[in-house]
DODREN-155640 format. One record per residue: residue number from 1; x, y, z of N, C-alpha, C, O, CB in turn. Coordinates in steps of 0.05 Angstrom, whole numbers, plus 5000, padded with zeros to 4 digits. Last residue first. Glycine has a CB too. Example, Ala and Ser with C-alpha at 12.3 -4.5 7.8 and 13.67 -1.06 7.14 Angstrom:
REM DODREN-155640
k;nx;ny;nz;cax;cay;caz;cx;cy;cz;ox;oy;oz;cbx;cby;cbz
2;5257;4955;5142;5273;4979;5143;5258;5001;5157;5268;5023;5161;5282;4988;5114
1;5264;4886;5156;5246;4910;5156;5264;4934;5156;5285;4934;5169;5226;4911;5181
//
This chain:
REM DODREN-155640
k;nx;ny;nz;cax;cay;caz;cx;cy;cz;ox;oy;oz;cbx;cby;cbz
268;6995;3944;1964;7013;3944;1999;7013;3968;2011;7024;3971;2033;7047;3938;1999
267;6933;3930;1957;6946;3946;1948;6970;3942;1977;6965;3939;2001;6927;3974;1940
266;6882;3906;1965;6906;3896;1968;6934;3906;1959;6954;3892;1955;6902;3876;1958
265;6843;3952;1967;6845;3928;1988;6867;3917;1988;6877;3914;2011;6828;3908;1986
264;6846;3966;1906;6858;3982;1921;6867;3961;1955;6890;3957;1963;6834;4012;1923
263;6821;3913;1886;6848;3921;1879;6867;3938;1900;6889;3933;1908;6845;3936;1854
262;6769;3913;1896;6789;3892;1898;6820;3905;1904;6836;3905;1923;6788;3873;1869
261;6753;3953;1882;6758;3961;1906;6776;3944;1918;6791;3947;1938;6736;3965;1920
260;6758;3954;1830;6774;3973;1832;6775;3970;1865;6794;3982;1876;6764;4000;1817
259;6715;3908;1819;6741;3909;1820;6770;3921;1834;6790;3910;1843;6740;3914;1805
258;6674;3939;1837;6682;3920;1853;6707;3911;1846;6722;3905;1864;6666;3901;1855
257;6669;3978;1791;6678;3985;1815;6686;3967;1842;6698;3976;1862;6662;4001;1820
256;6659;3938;1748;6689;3962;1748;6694;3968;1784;6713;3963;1798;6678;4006;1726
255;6609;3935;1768;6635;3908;1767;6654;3923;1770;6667;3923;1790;6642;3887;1739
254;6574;3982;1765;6589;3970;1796;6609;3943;1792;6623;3933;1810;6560;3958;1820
253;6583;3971;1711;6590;4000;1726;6596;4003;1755;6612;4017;1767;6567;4019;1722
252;6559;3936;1698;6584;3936;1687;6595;3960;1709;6618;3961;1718;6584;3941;1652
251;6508;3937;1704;6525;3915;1720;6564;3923;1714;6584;3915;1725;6513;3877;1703
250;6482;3986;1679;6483;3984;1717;6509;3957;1723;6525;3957;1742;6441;3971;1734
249;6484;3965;1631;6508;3988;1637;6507;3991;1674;6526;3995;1690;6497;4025;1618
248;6460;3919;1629;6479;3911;1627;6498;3937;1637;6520;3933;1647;6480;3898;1603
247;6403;3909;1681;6417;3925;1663;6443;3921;1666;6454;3919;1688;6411;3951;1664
246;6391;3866;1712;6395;3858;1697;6400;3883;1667;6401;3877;1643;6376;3840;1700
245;6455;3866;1776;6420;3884;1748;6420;3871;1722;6440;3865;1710;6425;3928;1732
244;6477;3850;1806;6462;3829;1796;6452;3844;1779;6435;3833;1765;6446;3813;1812
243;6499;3904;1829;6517;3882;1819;6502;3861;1803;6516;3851;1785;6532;3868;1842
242;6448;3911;1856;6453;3930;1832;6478;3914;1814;6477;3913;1790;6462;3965;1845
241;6445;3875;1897;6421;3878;1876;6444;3889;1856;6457;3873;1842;6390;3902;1885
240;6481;3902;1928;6482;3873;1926;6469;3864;1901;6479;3848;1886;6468;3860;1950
239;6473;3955;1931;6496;3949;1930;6493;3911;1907;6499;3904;1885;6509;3951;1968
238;6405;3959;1929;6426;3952;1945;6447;3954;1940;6445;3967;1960;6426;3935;1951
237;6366;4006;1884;6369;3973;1905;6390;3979;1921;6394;4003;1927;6380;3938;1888
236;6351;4022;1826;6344;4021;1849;6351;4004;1863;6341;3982;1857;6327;4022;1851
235;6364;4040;1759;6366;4019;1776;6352;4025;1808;6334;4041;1802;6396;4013;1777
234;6349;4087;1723;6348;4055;1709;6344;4032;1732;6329;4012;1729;6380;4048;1693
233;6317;4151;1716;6335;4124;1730;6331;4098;1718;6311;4091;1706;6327;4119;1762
232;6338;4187;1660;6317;4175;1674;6331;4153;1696;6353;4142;1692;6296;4160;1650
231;6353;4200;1611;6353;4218;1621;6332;4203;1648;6310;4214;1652;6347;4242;1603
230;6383;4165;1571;6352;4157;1573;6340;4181;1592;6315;4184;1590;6347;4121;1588
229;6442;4175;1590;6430;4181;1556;6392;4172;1563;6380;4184;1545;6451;4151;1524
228;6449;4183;1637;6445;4206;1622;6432;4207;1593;6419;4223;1580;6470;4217;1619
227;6413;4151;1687;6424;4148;1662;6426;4174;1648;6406;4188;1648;6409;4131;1649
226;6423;4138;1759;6412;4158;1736;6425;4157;1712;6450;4161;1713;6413;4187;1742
225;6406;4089;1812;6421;4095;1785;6413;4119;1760;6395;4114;1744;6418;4069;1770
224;6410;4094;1875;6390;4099;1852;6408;4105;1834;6425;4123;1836;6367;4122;1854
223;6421;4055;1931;6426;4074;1913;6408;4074;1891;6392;4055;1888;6452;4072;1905
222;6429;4035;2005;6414;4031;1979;6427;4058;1958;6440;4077;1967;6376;4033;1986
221;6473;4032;2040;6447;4013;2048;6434;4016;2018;6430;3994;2007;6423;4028;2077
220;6536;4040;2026;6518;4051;2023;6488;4031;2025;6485;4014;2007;6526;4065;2000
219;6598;4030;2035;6579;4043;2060;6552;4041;2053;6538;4039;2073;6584;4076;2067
218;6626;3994;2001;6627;4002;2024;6612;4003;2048;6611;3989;2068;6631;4018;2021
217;6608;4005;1955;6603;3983;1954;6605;3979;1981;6589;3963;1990;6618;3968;1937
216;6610;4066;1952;6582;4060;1942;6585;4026;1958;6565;4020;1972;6578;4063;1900
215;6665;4071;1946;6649;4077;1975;6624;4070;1970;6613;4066;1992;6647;4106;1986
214;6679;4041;1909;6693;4031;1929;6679;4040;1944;6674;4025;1962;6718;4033;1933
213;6654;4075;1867;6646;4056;1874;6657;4033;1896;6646;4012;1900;6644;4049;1856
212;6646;4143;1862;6669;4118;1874;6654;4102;1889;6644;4105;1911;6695;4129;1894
211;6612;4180;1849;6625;4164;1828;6637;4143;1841;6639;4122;1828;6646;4179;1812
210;6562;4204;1894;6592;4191;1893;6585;4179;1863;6563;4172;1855;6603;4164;1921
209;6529;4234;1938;6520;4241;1913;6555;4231;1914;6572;4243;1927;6504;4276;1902
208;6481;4212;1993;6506;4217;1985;6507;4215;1949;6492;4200;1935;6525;4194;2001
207;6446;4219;2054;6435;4216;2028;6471;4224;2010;6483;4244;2018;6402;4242;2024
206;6434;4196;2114;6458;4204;2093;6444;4204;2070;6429;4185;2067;6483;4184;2090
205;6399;4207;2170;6399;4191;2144;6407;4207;2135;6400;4231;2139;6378;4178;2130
204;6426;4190;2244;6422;4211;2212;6415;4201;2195;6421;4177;2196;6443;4223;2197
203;6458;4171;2296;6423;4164;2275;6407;4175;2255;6383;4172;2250;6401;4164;2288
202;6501;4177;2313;6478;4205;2314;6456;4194;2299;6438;4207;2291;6489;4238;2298
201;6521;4132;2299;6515;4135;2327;6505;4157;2330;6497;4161;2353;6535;4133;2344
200;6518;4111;2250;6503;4094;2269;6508;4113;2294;6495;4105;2313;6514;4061;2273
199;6542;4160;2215;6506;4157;2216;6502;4143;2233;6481;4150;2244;6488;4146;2193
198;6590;4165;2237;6569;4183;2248;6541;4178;2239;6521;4187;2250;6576;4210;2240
197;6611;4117;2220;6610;4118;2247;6586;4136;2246;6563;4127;2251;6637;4129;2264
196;6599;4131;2162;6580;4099;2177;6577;4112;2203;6555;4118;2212;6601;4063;2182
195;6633;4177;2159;6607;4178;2153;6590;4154;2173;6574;4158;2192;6605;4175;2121
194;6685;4143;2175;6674;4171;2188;6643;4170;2178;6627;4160;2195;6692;4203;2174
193;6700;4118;2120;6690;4094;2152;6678;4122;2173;6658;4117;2186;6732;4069;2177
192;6699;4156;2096;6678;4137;2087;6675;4117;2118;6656;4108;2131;6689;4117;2055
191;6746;4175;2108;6726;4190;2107;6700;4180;2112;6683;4189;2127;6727;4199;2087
190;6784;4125;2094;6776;4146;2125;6748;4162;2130;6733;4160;2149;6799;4174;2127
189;6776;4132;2044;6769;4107;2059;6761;4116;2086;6740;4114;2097;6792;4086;2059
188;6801;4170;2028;6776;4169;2017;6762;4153;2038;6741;4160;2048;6775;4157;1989
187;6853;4169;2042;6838;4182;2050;6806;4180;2051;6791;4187;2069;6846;4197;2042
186;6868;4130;2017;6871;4125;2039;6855;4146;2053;6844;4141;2075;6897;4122;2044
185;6867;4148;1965;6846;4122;1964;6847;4123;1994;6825;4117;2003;6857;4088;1947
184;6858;4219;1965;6871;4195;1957;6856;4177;1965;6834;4182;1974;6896;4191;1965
183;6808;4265;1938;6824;4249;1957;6844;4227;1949;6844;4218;1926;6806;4238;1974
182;6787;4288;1898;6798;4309;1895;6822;4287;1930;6844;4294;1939;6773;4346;1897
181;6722;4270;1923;6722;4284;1914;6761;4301;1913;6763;4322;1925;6698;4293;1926
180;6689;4237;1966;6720;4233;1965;6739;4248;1939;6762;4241;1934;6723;4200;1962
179;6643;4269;1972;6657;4268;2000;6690;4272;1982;6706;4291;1981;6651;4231;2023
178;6597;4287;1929;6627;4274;1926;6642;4282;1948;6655;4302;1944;6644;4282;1899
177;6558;4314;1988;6563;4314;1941;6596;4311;1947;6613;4323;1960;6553;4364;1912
176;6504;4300;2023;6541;4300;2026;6553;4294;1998;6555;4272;1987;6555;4270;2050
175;6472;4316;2083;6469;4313;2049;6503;4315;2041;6520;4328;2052;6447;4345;2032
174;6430;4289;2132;6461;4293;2121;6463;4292;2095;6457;4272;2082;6480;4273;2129
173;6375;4300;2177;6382;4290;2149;6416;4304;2136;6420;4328;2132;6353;4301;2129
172;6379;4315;2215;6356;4289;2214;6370;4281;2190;6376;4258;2185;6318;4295;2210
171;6429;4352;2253;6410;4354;2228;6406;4322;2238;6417;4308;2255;6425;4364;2191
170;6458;4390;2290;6450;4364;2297;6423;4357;2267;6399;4360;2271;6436;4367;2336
169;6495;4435;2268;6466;4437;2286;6448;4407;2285;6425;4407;2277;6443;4465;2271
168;6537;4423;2254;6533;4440;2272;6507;4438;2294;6502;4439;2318;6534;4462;2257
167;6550;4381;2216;6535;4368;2235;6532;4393;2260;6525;4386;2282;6551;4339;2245
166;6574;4417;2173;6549;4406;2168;6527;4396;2193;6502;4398;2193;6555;4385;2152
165;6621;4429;2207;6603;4449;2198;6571;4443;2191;6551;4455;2198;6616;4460;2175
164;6644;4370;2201;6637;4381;2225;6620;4413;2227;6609;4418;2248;6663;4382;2237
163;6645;4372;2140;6625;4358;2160;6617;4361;2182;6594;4358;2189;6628;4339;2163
162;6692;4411;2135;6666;4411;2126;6649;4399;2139;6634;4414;2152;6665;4403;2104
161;6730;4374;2166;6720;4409;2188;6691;4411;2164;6669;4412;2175;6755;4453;2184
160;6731;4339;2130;6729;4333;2162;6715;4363;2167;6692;4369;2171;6764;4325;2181
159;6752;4367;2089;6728;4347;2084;6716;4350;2107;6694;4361;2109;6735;4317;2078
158;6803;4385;2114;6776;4402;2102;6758;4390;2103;6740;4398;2118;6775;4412;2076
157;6828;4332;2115;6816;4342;2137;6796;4373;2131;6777;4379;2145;6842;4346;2158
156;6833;4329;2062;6818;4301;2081;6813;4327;2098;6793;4340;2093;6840;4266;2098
155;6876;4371;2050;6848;4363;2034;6835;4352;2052;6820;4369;2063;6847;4342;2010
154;6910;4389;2103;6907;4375;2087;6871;4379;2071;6851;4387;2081;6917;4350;2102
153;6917;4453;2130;6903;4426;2132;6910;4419;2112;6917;4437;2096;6875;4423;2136
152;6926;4509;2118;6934;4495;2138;6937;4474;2150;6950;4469;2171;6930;4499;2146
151;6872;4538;2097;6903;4531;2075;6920;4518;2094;6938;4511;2079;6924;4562;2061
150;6845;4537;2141;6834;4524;2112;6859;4514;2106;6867;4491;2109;6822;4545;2086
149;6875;4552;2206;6860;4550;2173;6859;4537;2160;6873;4518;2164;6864;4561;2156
148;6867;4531;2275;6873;4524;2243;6863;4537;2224;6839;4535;2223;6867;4500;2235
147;6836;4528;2324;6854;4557;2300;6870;4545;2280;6889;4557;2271;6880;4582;2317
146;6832;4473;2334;6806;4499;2334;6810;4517;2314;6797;4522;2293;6804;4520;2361
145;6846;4426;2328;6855;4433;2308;6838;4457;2304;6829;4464;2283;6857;4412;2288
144;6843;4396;2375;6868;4404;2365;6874;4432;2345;6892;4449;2345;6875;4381;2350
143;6801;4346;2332;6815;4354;2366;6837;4372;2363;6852;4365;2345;6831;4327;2384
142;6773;4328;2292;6789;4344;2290;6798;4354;2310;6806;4377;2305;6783;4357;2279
141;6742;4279;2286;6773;4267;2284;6788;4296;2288;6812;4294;2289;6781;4250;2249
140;6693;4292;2292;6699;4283;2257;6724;4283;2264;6736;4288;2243;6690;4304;2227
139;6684;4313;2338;6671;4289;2331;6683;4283;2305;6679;4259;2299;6641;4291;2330
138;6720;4357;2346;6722;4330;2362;6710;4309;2345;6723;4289;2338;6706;4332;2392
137;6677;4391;2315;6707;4386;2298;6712;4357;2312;6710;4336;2298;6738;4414;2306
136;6643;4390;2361;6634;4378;2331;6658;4367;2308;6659;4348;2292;6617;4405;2316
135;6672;4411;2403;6656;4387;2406;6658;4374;2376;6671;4355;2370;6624;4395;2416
134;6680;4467;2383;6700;4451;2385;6690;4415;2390;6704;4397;2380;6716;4465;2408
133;6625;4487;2380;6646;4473;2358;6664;4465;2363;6672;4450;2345;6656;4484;2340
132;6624;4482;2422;6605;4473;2417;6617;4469;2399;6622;4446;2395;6584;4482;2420
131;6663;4525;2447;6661;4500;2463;6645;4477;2444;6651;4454;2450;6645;4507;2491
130;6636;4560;2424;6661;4565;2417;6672;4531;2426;6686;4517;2412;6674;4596;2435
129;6589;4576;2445;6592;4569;2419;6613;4557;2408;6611;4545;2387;6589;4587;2407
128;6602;4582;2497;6586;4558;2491;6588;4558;2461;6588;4535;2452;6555;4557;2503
127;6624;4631;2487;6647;4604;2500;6626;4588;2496;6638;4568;2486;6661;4603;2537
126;6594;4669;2472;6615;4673;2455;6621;4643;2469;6622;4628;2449;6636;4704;2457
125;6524;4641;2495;6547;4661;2493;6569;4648;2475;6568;4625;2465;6559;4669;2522
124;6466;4627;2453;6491;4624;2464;6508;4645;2467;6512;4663;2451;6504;4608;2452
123;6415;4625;2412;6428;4634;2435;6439;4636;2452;6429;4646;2471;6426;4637;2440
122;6427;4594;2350;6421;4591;2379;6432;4614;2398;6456;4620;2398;6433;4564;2389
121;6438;4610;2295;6408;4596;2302;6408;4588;2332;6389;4574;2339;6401;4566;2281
120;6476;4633;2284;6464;4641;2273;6433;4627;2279;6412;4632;2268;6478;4642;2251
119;6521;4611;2309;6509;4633;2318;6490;4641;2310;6480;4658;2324;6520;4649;2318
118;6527;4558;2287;6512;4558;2310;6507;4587;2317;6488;4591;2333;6525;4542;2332
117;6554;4574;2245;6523;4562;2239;6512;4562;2260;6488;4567;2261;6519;4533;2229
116;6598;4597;2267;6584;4614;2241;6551;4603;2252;6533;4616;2263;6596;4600;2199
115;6624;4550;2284;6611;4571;2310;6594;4593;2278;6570;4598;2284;6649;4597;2339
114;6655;4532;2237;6625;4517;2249;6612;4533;2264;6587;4533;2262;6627;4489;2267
113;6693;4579;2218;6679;4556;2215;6655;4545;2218;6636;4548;2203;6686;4545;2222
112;6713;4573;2283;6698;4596;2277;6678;4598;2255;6656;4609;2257;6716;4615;2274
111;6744;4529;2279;6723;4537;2306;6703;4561;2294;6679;4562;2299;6743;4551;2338
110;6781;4541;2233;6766;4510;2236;6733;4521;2254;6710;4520;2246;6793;4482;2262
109;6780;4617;2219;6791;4582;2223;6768;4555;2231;6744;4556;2234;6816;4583;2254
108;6772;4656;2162;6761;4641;2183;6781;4607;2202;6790;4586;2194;6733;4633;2165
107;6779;4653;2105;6791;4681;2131;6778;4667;2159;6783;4681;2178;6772;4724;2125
106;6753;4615;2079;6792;4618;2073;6799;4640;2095;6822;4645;2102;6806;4633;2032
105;6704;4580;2094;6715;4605;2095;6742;4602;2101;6753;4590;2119;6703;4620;2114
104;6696;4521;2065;6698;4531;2083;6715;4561;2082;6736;4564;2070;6706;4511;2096
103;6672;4482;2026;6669;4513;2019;6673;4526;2049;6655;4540;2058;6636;4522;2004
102;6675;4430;2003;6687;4435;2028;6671;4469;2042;6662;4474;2065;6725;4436;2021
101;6665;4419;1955;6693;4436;1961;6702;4432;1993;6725;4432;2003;6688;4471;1955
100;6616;4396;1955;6641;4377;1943;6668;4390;1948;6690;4379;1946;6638;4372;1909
99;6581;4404;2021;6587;4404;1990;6617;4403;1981;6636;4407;1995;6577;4430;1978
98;6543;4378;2066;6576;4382;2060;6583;4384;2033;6593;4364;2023;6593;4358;2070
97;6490;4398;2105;6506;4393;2075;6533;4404;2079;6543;4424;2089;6491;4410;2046
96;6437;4387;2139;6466;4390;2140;6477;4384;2111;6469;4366;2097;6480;4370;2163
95;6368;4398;2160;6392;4400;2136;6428;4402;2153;6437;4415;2172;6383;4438;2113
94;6339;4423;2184;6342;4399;2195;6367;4382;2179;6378;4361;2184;6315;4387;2194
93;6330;4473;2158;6347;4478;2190;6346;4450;2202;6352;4448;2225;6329;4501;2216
92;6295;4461;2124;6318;4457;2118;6345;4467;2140;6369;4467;2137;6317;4470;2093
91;6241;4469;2143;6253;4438;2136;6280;4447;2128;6290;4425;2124;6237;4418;2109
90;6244;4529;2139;6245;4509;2175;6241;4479;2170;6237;4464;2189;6214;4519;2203
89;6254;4546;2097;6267;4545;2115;6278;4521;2142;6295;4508;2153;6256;4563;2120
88;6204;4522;2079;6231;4509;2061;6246;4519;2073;6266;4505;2070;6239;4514;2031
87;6168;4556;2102;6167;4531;2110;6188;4513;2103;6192;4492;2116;6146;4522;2103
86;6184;4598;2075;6179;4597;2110;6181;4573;2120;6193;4567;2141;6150;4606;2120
85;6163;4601;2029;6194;4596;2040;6195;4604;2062;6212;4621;2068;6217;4609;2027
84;6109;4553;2027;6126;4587;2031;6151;4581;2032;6159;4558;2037;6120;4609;2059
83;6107;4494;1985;6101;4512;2016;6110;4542;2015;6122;4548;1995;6121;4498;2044
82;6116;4464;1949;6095;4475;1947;6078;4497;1964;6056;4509;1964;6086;4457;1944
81;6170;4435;1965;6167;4467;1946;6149;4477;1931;6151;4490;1910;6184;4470;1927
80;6163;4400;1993;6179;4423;2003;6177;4446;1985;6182;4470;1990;6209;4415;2006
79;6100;4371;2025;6110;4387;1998;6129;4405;2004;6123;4424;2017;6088;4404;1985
78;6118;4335;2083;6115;4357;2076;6123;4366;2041;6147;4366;2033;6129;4371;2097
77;6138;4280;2099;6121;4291;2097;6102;4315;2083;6079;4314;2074;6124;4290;2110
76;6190;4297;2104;6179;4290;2126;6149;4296;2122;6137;4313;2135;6193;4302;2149
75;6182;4319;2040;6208;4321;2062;6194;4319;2088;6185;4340;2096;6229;4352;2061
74;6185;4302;1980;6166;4307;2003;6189;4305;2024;6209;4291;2023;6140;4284;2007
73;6177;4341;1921;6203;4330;1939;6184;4336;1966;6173;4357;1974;6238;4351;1937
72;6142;4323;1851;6138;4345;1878;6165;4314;1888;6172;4292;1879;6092;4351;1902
71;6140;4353;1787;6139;4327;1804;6138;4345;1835;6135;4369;1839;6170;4302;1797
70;6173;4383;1742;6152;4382;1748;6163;4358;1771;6185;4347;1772;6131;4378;1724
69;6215;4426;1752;6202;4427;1725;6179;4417;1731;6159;4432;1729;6215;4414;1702
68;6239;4443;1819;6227;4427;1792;6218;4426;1781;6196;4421;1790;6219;4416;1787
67;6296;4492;1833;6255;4481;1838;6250;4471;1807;6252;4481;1785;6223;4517;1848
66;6349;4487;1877;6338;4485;1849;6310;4470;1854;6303;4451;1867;6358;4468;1828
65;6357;4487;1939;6376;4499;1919;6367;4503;1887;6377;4522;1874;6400;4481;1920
64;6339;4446;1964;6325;4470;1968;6334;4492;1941;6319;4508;1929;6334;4481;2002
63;6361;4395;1968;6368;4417;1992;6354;4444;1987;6357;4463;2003;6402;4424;1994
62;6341;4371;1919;6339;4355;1952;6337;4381;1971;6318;4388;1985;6372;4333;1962
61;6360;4397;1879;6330;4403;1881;6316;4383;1910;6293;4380;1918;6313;4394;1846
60;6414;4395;1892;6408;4413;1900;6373;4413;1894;6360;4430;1906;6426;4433;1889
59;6408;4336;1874;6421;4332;1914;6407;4374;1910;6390;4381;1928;6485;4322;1923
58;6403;4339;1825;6387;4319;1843;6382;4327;1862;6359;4329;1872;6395;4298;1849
57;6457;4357;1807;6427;4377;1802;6403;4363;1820;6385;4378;1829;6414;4376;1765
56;6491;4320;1818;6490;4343;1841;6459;4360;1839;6444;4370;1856;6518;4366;1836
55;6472;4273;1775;6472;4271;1805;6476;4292;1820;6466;4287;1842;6488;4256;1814
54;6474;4280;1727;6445;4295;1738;6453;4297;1768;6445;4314;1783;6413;4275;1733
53;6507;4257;1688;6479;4254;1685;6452;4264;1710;6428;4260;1712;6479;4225;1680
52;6553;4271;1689;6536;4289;1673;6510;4269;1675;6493;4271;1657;6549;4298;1639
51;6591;4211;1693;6590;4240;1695;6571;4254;1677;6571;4249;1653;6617;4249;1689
50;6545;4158;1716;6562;4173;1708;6558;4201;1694;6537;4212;1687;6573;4158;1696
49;6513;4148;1785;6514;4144;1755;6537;4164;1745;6547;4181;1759;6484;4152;1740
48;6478;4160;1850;6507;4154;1832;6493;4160;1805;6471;4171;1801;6523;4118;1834
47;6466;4174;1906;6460;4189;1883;6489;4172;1869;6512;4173;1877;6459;4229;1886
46;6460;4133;1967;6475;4143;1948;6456;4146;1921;6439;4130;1914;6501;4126;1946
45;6448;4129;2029;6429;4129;2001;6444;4149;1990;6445;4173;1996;6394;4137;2001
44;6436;4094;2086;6457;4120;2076;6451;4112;2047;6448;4088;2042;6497;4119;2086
43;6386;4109;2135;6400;4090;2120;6417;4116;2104;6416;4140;2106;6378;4066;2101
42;6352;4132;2168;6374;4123;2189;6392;4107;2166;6411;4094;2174;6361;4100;2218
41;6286;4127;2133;6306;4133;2155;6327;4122;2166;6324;4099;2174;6296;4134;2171
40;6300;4116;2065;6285;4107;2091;6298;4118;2115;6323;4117;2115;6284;4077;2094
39;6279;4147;2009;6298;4154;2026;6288;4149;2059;6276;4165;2074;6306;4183;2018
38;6240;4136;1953;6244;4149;1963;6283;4141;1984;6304;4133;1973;6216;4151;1973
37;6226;4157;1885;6241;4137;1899;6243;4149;1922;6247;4173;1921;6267;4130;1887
36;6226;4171;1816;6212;4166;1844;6229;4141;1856;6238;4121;1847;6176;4159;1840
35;6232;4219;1773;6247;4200;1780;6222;4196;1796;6202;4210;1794;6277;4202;1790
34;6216;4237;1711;6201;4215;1717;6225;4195;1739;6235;4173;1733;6189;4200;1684
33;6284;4265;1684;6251;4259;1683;6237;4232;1702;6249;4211;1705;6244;4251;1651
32;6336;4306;1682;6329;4277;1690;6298;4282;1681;6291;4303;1672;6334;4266;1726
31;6344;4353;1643;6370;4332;1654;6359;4305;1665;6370;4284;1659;6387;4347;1681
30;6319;4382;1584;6321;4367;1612;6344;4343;1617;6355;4326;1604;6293;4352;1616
29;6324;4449;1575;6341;4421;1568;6332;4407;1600;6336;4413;1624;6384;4428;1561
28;6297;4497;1575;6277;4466;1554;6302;4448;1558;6302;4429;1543;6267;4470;1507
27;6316;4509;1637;6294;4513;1617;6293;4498;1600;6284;4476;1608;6293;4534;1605
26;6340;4442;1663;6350;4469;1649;6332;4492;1629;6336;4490;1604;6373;4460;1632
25;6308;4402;1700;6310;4410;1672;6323;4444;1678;6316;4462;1694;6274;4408;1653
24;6275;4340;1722;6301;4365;1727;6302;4381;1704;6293;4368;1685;6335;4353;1730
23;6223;4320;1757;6235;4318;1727;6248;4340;1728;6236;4360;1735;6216;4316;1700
22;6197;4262;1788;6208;4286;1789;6221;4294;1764;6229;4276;1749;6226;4286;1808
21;6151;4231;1808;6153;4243;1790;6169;4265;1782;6159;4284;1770;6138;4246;1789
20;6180;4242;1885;6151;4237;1865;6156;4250;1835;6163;4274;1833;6120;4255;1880
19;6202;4223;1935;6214;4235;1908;6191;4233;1896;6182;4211;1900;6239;4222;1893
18;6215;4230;1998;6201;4215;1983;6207;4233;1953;6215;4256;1954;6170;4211;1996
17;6235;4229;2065;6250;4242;2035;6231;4224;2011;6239;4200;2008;6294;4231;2033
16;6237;4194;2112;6242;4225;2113;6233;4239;2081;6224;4262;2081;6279;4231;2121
15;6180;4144;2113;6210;4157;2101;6215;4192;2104;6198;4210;2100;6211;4151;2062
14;6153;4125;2175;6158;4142;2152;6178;4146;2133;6199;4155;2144;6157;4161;2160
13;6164;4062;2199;6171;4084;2198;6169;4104;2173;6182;4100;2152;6191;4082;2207
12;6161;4011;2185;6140;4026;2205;6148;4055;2198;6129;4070;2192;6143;4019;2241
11;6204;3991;2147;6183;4006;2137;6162;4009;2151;6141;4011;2138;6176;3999;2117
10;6272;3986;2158;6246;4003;2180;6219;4014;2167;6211;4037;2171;6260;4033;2194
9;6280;3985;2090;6292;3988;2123;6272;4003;2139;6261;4024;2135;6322;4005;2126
8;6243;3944;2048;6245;3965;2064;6255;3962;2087;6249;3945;2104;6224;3974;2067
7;6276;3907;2007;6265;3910;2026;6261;3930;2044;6280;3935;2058;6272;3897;2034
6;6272;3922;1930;6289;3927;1956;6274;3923;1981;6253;3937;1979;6302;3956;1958
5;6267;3908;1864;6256;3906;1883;6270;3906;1917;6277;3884;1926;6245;3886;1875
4;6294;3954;1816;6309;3926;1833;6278;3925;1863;6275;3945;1877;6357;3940;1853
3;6270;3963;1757;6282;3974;1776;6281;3955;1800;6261;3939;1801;6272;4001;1780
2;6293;3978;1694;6289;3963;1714;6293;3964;1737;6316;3967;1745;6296;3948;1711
1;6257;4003;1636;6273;4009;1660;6270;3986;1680;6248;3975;1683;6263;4036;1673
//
């Protein structure tokens, strides 16, 4: 295995998210083994590799969602799933996740939506909640757009009201499975310049689960490569690194995609 020597961003600082020996598995079918790696603060850290090799099963034994065959997920420190679920609570109220649908309530509109998450963890009246999501939609481009439904929007902008659901409650950490998922290239792109904005100016660390190497080459400060057939990571690094790997399926896999971003860029 090779794995890319990377400079630590801000290594005074703790990492939020540390990975230890981790090994995924479907009762006897395992999906990954022996990952480690961690997740530096304030940086955006993409889950890639190709299809079926593990990347959402990753992001749910991240969010709490699936418990590990073996290895431990340190989350500020903290064993997350050696604790009560008392404690996998109250690390995961620091949680925001935007999952790959969107999964926003089809009887619900945009405001009501995000006001869900905030009712459910602050004591607010009916207009500060109501005010409060409207703020959050504001922030992801959605002004306007309170009583909207689901079926009422474009794809992109689901994405958008998704995230604005995710950033309800001001999370440390942003978890986000195939953003561009089901988008066009113009959209995708929007999305992707949305994420940067919101990690540099709410100071979040992104952790992101993408096939599209146009956003990997884009946005992302570091990534971890998962192989399906060795069931294991191969790469670790940069964008910059991982183009140089001296694994030939890591180089080929971000070439395709530097290509493809060539391409779309000049597209009229």
């Amino acid at each position: 295995m090779t794995i890319s020597d990377t400079p630590p961003l801000q290594s005074h600082v703790p990492s939020p998210i540390v990975v230890e020996n981790l090994t995924m598995a479907y009762g006897p079918r395992v999906i990954q083994r022996d990952l480690n790696f961690d997740v530096k603060r304030g940086e955006i850290f993409v889950i890639m590799g190709g299809s079926g090799c593990g990347k959402s099963t990753l992001l749910r034994h991240l969010i709490g969602l699936q418990t590990p065959a073996q290895g431990r997920v340190m989350i500020k420190g903290h064993d997350f799933w050696a604790g009560e679920e008392a404690d996998r609570e109250r690390l995961q109220r620091q949680f925001g996740v935007l999952f790959q649908s969107g999964a926003l309530w089809s009887s619900l509109t945009l405001n009501e939506n995000v006001a869900l998450i905030i009712e459910q963890h602050l004591d607010l009246s009916t207009a500060e909640i109501r005010a409060l999501a409207s703020f959050k939609l504001d922030l992801v481009g959605l002004r306007g757009f309170d009583d909207y439904y689901p079926s009422e929007i474009s794809g992109g902008m689901r994405k958008r009201a998704g995230l604005a659901r995710a950033l309800a409650m001001d999370p440390e950490i942003l978890f986000i499975d195939e953003p561009s998922a089901g988008l066009d290239p113009i959209s995708s792109k929007n999305l992707d310049d949305l994420i940067l904005e919101l990690r540099d100016s709410l100071g979040a660390t992104v952790v992101m689960v993408t096939h599209e190497l146009p956003s990997i080459l884009s946005i992302a400060d570091r990534a971890v490569f998962l192989d399906a057939k060795t069931r294991t990571m191969i790469a670790l690094g940069s964008p910059a690194q991982l183009l140089v790997s001296t694994d030939p399926q890591v180089r080929n896999f971000m070439t395709r995609g530097a290509a493809q971003a060539t391409s779309e860029t000049h597209q009229p």
